[in-house]
NUVO-734643 format. One record per residue (C-alpha): residue number from 1; residue in three letters; chain; x, y, z. Coordinates in nm, 2 decimals, decimal comma. Layout:
[pt NUM; "ALA"; "A"; [X; Y; Z]]
...
//
This chain:
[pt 1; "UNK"; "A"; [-0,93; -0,65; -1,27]]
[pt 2; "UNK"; "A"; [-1,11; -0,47; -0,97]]
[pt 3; "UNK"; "A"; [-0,92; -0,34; -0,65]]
[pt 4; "UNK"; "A"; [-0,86; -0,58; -0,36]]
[pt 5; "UNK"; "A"; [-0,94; -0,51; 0,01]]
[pt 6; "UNK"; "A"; [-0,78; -0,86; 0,09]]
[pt 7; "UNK"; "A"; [-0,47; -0,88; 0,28]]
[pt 8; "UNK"; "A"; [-0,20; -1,01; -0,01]]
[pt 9; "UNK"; "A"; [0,03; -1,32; 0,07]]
[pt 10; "UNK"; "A"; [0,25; -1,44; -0,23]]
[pt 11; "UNK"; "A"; [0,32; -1,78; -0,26]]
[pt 12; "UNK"; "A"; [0,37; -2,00; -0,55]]
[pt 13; "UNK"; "A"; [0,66; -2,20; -0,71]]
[pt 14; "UNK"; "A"; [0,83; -1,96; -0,88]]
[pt 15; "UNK"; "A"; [0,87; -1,73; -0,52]]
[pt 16; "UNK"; "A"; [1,15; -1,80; -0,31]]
[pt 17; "UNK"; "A"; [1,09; -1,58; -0,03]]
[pt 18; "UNK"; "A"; [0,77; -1,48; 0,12]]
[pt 19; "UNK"; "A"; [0,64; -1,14; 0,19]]
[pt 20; "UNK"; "A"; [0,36; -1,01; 0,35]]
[pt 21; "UNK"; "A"; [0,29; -0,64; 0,36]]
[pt 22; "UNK"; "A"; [0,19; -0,44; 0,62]]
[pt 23; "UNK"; "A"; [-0,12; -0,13; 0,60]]
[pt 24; "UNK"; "A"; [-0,09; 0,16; 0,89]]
[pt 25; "UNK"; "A"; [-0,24; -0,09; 1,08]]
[pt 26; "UNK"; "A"; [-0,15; -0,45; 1,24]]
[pt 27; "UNK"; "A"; [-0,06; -0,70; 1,00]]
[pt 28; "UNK"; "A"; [-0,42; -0,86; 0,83]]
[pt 29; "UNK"; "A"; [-0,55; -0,54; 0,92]]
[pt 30; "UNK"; "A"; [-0,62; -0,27; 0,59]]
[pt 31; "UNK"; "A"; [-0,79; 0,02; 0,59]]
[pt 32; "UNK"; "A"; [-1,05; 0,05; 0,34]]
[pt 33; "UNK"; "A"; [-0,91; 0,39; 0,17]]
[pt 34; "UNK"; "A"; [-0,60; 0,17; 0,09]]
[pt 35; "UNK"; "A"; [-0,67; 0,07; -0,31]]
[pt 36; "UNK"; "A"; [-0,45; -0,30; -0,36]]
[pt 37; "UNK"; "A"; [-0,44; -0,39; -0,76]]
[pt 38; "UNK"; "A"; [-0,31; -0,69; -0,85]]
[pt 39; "UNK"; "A"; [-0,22; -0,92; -1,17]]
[pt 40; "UNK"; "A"; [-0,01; -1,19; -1,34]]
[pt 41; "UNK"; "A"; [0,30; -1,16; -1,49]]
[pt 42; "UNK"; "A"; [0,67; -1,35; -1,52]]
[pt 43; "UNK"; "A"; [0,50; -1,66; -1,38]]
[pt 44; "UNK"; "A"; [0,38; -1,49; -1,07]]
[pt 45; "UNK"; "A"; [0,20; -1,24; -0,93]]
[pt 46; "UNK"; "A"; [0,20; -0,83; -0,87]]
[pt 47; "UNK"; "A"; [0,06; -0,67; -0,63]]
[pt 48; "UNK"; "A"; [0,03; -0,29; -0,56]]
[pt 49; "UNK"; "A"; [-0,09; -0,06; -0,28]]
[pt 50; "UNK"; "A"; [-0,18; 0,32; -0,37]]
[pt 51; "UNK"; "A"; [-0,30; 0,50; 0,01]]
[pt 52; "UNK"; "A"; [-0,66; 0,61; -0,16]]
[pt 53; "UNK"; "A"; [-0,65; 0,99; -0,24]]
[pt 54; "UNK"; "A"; [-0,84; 1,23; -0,46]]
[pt 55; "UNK"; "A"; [-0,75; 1,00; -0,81]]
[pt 56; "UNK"; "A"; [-0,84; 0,68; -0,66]]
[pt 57; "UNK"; "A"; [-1,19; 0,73; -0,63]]
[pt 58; "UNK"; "A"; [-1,44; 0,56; -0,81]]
[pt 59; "UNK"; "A"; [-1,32; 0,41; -1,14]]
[pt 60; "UNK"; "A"; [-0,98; 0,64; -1,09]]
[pt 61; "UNK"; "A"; [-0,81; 0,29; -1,05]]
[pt 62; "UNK"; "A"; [-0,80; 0,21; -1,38]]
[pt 63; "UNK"; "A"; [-0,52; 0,40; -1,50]]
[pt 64; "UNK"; "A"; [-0,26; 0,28; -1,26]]
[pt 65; "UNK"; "A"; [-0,40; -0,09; -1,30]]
[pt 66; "UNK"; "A"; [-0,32; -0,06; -1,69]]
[pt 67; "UNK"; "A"; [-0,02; 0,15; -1,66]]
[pt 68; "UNK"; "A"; [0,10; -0,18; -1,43]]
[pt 69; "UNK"; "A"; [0,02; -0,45; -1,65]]
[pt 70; "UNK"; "A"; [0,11; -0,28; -1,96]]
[pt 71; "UNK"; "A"; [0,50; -0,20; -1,77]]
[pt 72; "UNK"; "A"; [0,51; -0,56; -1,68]]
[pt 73; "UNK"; "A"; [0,40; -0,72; -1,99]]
[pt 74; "UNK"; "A"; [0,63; -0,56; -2,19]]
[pt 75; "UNK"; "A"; [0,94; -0,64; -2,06]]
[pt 76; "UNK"; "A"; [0,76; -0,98; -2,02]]
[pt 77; "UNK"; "A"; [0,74; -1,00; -2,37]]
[pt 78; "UNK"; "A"; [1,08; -0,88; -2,44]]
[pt 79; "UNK"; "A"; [1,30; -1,07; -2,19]]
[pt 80; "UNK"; "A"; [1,09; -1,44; -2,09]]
[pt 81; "UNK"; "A"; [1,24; -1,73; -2,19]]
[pt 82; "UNK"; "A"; [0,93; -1,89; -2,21]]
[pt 83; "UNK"; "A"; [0,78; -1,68; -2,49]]
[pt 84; "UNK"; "A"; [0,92; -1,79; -2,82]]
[pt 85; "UNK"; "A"; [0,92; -1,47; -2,94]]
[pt 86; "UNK"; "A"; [1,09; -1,28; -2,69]]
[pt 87; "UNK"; "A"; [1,44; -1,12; -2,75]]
[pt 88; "UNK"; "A"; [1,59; -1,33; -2,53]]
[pt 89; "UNK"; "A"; [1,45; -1,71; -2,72]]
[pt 90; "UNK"; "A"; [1,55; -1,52; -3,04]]
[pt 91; "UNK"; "A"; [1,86; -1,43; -2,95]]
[pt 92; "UNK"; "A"; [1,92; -1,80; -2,76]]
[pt 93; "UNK"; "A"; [1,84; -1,94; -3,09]]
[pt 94; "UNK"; "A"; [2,06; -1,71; -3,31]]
[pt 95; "UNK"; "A"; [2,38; -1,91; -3,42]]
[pt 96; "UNK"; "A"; [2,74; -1,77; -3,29]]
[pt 97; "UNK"; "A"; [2,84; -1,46; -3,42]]
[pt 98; "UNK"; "A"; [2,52; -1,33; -3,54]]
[pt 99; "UNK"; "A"; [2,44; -0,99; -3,46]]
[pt 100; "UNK"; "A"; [2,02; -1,00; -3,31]]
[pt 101; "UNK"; "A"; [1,85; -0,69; -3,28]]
[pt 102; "UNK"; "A"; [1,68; -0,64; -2,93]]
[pt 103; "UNK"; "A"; [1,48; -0,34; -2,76]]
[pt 104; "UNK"; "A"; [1,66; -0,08; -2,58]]
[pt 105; "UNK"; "A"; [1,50; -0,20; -2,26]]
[pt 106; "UNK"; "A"; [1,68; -0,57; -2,35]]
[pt 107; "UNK"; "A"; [1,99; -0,38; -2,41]]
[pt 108; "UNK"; "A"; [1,97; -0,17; -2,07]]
[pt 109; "UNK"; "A"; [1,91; -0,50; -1,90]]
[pt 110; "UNK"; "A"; [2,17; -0,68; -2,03]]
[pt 111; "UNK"; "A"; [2,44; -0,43; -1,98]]
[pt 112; "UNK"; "A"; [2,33; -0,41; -1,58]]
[pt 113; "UNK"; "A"; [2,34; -0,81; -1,61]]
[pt 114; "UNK"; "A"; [2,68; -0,79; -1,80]]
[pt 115; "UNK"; "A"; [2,85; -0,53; -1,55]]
[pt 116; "UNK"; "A"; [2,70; -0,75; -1,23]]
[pt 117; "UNK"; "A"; [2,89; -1,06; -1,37]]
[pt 118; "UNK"; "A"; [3,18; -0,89; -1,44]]
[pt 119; "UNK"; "A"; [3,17; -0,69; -1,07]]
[pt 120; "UNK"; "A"; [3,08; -1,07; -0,92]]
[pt 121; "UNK"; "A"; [3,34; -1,23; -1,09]]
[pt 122; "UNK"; "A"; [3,09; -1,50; -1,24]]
[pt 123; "UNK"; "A"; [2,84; -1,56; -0,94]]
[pt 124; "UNK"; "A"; [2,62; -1,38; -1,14]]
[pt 125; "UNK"; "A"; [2,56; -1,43; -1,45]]
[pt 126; "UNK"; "A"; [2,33; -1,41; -1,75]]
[pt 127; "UNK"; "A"; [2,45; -1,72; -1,92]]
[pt 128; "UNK"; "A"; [2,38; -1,97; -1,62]]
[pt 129; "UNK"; "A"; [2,08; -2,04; -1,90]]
[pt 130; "UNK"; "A"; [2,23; -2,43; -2,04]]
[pt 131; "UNK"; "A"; [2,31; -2,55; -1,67]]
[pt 132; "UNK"; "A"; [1,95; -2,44; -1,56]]
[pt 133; "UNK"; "A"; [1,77; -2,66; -1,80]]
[pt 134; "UNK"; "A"; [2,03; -2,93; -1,74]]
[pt 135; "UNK"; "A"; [1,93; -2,89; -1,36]]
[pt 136; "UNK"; "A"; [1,54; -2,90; -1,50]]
[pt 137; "UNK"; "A"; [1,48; -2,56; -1,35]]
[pt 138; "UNK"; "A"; [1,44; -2,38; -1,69]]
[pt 139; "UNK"; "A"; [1,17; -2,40; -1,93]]
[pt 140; "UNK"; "A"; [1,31; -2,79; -2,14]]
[pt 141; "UNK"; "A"; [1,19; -3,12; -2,01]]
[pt 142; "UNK"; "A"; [1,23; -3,23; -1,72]]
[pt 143; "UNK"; "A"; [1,45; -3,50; -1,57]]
[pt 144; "UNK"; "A"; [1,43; -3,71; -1,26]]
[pt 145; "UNK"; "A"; [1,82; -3,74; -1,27]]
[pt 146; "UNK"; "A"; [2,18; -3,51; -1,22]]
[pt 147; "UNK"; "A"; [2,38; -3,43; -1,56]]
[pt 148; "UNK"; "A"; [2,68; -3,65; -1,52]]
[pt 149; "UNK"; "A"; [2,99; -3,52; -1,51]]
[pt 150; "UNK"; "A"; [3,08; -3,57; -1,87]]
[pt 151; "UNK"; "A"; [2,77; -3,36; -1,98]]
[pt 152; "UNK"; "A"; [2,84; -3,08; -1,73]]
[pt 153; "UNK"; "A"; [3,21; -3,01; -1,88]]
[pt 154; "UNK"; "A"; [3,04; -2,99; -2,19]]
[pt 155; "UNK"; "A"; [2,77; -2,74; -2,09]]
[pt 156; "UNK"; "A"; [2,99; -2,55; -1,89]]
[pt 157; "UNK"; "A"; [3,18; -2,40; -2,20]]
[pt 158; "UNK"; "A"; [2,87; -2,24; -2,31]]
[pt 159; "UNK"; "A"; [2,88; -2,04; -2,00]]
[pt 160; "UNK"; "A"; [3,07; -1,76; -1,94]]
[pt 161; "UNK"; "A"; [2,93; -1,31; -1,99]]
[pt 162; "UNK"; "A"; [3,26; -1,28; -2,19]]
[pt 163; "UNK"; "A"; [3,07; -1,46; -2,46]]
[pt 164; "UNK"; "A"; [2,81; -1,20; -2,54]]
[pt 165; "UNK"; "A"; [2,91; -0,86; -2,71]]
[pt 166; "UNK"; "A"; [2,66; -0,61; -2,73]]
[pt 167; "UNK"; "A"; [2,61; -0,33; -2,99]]
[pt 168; "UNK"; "A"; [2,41; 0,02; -2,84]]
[pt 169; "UNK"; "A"; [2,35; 0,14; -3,20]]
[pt 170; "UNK"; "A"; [2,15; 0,02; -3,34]]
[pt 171; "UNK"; "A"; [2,07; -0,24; -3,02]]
[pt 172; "UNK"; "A"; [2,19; -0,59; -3,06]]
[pt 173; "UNK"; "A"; [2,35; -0,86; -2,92]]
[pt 174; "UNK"; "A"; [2,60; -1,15; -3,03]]
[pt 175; "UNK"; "A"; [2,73; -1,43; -2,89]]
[pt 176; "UNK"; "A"; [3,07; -1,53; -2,99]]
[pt 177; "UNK"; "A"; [2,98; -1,95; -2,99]]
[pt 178; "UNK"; "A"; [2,72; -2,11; -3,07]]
[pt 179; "UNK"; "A"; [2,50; -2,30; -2,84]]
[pt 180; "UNK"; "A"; [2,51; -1,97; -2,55]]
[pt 181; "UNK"; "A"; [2,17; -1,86; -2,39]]
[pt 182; "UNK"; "A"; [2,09; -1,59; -2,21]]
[pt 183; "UNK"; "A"; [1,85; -1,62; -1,87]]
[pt 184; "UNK"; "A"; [1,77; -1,31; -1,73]]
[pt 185; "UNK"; "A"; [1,51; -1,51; -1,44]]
[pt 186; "UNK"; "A"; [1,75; -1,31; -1,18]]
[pt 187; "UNK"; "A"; [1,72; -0,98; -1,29]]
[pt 188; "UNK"; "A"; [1,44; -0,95; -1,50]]
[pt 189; "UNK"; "A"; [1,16; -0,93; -1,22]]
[pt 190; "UNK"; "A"; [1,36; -0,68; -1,04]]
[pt 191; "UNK"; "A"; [1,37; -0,45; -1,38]]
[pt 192; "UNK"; "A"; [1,03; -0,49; -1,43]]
[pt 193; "UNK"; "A"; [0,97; -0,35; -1,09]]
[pt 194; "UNK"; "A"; [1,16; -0,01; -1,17]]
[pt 195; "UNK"; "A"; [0,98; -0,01; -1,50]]
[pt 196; "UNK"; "A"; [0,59; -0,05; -1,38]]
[pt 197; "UNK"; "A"; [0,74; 0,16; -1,09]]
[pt 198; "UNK"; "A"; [0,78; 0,46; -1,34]]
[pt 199; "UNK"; "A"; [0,49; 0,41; -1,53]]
[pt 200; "UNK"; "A"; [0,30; 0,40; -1,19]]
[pt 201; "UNK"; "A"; [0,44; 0,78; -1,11]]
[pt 202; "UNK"; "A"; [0,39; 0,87; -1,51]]
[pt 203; "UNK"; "A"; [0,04; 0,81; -1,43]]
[pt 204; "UNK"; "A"; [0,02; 1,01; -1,11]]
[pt 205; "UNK"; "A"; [0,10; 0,78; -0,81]]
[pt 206; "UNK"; "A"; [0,22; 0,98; -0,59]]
[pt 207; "UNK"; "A"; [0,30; 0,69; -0,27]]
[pt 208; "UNK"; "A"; [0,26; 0,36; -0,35]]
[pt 209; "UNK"; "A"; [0,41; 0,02; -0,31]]
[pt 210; "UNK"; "A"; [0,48; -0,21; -0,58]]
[pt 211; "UNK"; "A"; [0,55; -0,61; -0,56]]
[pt 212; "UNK"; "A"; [0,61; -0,86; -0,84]]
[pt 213; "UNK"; "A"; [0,67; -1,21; -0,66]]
[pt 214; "UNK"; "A"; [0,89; -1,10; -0,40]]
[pt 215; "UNK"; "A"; [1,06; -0,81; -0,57]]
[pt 216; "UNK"; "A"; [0,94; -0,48; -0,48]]
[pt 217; "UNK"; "A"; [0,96; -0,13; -0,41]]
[pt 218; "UNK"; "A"; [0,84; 0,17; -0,27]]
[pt 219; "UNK"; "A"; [0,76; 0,52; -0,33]]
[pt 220; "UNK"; "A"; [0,61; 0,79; -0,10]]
[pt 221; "UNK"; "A"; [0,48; 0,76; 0,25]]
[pt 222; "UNK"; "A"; [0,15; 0,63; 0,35]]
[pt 223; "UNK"; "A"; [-0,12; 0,91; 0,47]]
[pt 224; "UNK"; "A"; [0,00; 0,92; 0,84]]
[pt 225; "UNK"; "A"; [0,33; 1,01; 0,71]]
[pt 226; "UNK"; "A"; [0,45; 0,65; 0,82]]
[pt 227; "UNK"; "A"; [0,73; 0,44; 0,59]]
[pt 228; "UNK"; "A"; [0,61; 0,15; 0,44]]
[pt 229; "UNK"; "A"; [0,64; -0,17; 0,68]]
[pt 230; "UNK"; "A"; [0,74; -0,47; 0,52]]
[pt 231; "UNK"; "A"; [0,80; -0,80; 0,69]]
[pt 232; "UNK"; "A"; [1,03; -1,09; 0,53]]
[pt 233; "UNK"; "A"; [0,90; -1,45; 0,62]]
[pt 234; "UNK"; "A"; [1,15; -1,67; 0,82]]
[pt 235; "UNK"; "A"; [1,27; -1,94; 0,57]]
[pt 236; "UNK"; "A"; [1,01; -2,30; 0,67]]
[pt 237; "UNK"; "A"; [1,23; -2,62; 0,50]]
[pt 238; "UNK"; "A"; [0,95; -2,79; 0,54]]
[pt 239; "UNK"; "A"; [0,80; -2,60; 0,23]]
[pt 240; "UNK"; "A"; [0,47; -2,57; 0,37]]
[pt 241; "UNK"; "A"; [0,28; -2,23; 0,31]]
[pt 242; "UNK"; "A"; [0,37; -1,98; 0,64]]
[pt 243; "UNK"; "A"; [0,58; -1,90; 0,93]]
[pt 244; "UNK"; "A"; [0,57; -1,86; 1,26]]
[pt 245; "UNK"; "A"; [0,77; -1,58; 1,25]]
[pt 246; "UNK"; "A"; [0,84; -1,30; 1,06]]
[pt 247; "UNK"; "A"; [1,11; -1,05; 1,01]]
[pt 248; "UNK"; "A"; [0,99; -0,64; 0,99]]
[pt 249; "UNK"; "A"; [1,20; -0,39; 0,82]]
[pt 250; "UNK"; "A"; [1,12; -0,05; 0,71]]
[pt 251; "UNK"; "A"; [1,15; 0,08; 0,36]]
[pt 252; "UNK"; "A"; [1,19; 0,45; 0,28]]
[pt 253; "UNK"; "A"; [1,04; 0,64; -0,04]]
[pt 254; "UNK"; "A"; [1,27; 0,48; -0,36]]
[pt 255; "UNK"; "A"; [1,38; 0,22; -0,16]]
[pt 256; "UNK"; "A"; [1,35; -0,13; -0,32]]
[pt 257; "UNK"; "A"; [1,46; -0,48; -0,15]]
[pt 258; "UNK"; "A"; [1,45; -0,82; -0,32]]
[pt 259; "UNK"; "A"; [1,47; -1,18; -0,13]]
[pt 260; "UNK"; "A"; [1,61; -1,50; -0,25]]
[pt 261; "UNK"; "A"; [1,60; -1,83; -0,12]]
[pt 262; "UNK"; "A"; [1,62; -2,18; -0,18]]
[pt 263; "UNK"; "A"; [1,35; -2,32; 0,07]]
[pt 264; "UNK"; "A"; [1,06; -2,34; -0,17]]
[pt 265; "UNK"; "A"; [1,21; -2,42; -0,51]]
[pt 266; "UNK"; "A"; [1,42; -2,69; -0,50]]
[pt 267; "UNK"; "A"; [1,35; -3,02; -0,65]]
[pt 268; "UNK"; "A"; [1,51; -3,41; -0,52]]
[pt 269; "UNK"; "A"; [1,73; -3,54; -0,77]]
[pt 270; "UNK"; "A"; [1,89; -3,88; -0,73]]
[pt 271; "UNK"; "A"; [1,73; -3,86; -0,36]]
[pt 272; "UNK"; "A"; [1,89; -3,55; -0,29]]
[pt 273; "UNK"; "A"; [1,73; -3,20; -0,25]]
[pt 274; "UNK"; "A"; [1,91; -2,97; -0,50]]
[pt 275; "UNK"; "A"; [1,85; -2,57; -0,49]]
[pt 276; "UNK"; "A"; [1,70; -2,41; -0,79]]
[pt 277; "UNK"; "A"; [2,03; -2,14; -0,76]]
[pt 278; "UNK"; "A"; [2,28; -2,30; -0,97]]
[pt 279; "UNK"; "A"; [2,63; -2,15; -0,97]]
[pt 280; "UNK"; "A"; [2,79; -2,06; -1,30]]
[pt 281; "UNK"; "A"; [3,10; -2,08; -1,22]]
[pt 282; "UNK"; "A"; [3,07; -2,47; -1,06]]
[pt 283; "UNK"; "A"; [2,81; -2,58; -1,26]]
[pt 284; "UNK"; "A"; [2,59; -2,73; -1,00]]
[pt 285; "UNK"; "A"; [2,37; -2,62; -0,76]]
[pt 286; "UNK"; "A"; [2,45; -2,41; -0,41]]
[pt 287; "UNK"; "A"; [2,57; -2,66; -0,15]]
[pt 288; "UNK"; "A"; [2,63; -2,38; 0,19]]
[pt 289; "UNK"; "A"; [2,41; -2,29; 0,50]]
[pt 290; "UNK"; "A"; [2,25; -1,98; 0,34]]
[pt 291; "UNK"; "A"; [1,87; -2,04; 0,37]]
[pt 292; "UNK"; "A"; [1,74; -1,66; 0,21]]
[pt 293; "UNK"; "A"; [1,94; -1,32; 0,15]]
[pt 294; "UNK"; "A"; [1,69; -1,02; 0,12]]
[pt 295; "UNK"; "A"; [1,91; -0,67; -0,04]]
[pt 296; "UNK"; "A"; [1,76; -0,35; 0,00]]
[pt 297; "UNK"; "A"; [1,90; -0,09; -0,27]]
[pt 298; "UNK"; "A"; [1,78; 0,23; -0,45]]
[pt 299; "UNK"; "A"; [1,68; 0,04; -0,71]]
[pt 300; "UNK"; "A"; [1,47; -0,34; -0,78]]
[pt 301; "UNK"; "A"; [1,71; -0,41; -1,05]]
[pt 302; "UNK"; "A"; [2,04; -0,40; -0,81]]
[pt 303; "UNK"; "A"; [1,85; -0,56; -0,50]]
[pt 304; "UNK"; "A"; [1,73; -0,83; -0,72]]
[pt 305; "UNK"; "A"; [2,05; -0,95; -0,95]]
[pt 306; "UNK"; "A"; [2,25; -0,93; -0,56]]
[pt 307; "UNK"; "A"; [2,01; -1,12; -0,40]]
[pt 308; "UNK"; "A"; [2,13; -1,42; -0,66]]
[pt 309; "UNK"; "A"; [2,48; -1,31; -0,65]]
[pt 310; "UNK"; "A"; [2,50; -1,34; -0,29]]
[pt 311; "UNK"; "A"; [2,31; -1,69; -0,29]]
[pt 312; "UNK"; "A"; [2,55; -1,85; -0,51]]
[pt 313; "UNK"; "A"; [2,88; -1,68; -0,34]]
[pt 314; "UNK"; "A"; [2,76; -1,79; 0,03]]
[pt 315; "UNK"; "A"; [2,76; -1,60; 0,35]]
[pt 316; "UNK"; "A"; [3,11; -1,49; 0,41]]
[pt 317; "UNK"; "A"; [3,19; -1,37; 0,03]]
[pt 318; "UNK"; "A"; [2,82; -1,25; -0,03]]
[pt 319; "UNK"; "A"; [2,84; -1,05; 0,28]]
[pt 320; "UNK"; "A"; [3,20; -0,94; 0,21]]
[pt 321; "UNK"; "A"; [3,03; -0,82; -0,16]]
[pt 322; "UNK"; "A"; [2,77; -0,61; 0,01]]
[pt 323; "UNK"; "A"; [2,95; -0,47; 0,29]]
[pt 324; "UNK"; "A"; [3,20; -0,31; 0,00]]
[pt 325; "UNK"; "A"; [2,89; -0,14; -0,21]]
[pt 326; "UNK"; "A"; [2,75; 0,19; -0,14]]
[pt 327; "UNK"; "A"; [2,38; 0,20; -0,05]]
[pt 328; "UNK"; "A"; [2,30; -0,17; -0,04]]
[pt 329; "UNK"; "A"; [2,24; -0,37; 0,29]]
[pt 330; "UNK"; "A"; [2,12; -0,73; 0,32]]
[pt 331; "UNK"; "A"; [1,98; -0,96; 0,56]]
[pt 332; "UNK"; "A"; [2,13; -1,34; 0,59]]
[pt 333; "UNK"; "A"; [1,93; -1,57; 0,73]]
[pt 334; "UNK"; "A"; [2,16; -1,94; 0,82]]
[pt 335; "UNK"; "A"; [2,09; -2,25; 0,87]]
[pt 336; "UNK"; "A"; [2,26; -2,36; 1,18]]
[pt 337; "UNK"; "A"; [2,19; -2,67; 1,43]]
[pt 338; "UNK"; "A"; [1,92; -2,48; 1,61]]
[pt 339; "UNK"; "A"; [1,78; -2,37; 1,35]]
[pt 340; "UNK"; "A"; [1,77; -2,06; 1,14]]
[pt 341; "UNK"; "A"; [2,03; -1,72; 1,27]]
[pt 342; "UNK"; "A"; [2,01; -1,43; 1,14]]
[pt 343; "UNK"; "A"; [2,30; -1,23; 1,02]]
[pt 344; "UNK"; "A"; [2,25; -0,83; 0,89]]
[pt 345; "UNK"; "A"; [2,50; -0,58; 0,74]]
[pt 346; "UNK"; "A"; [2,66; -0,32; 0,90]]
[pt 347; "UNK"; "A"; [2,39; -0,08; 0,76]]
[pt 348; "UNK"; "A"; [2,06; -0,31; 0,78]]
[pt 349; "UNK"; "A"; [1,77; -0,08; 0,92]]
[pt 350; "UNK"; "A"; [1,76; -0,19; 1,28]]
//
């Protein structure tokens, strides 16, 4: 796959915020020195920007195009639940109290998914996988109608982090009743992110910006010493591709941000429009005026499983979660009789 001197808008089903990213320039506007790789992965897209320099000249591209893809497919491979053999459909079709081995990466990611559900008290967390399919957001049939109650009491005992144990040595995983399913969709991005993100500096990237669909992050500055712009589209409830507006915010070197939203993947159930965020703890989909949370962090992993956590808890408790974290801001955008408001942290870059 060759470089792209197209300006890069991601869109698609499975994104639920929309980012466009901004060159030295005005927004639409690259320069030509700027090399922008791009690929498929998790269902989406990637994009990255390396500010041209003495390795990207030529056929110099190459490496940090396969370094990418070969980051992302791996943990891809390990951690989809759409691939059957994955370590996550393996394990989700292990019987209770079977010890599955997994990859260390599965193991790192399901201790940061573990220790966010137990820090969120539930908001987050890995197991949300049996109320996503019954919500037909995950990868079963679909169905044109709710769960009834009945069937949600049911499924809601298969939920719950406490259910999974986890071995470091060798790696594996058990869960403690049969029927539990692990769903790393919000969290798994964001790790692939940091992963393609150090396989991009292995490889000698020196500034660059990474994006898989709408997770990114950044490292170095661009060549006129600038940070990296990055704007956050205003949330459209009318689905339709674009905004007239757009929200800028500027990332330094390591920093990574992550946006969530439920404008653009939702589905109408029963008549009603139901979010694609479901909430472990409820069992059904988010109900409250939160339109799109974006979470900058020092790492895509962190901004990305808070960006869900902070969905399903709302805008008072989501913001009261950031606001007691070190190095992690967020940006609320409401939904409110006018319209949409905005709402920042204490520390969002102003």
């Amino acid at each position: 796959m060759h470089p792209s001197l197209s300006p890069w808008i991601q869109t698609g089903g499975y994104v639920t915020a929309c980012l466009l990213f901004l060159s030295c320039g005005r927004s639409g506007s690259l320069p030509s020195q700027d090399i922008q790789l791009t690929g498929s992965t998790m269902g989406t897209v990637w994009h990255a920007k390396l500010p041209a320099g003495p390795k990207a000249v030529g056929s110099e591209w190459k490496p940090f195009q396969a370094a990418t893809e070969h980051a992302l497919a791996e943990v891809d491979g390990l951690m989809s639940t759409y691939k059957p053999a994955s370590d996550l459909s393996i394990f989700n079709r292990a019987p209770a109290e079977r010890w599955v081995p997994v990859s260390p990466l599965t193991l790192k990611v399901t201790l940061q998914a573990l220790a966010w559900a137990e820090k969120t008290e539930g908001a987050f967390d890995p197991t949300v996988m049996p109320l996503v399919n019954a919500w037909s957001f995950g990868p079963t049939d679909r169905r044109t109608d709710a769960p009834t109650e009945k069937q949600l009491r049911q499924i809601q005992k298969l939920v719950g982090y406490q259910h999974i144990q986890v071995r470091e040595s060798p790696p594996a995983l058990k869960k403690n009743l049969g029927g539990v399913e692990l769903d790393f969709s919000a969290i798994a991005k964001g790790f692939g992110v940091d992963f393609a993100s150090a396989a991009l500096v292995k490889a000698g990237a020196e500034a660059f910006m990474l994006e898989v669909g709408g997770e990114l992050v950044v490292q170095g500055q661009k060549p006129n010493r600038t940070p990296w712009k990055i704007e956050i589209e205003q949330p459209n409830d009318d689905a339709s591709f674009g905004s007239s507006s757009q929200i800028r915010v500027e990332l330094a070197s390591g920093q990574a941000m992550a946006t969530s939203g439920d404008y653009r993947n939702y589905r109408v159930v029963d008549g009603k429009r139901i979010s694609h965020t479901i909430d472990p703890r409820s069992g059904r989909p988010i109900e409250h005026n939160l339109a799109s949370v974006s979470i900058l962090a020092q790492d895509c992993t962190t901004a990305d499983a808070l960006a869900t956590a902070v969905m399903v808890l709302g805008p008072e408790k989501g913001m009261e979660l950031i606001e007691s974290l070190s190095g992690v801001a967020c940006l609320l955008i409401l939904r409110v009789e006018e319209g949409f408001e905005k709402k920042p942290s204490s520390n969002w870059p102003s």
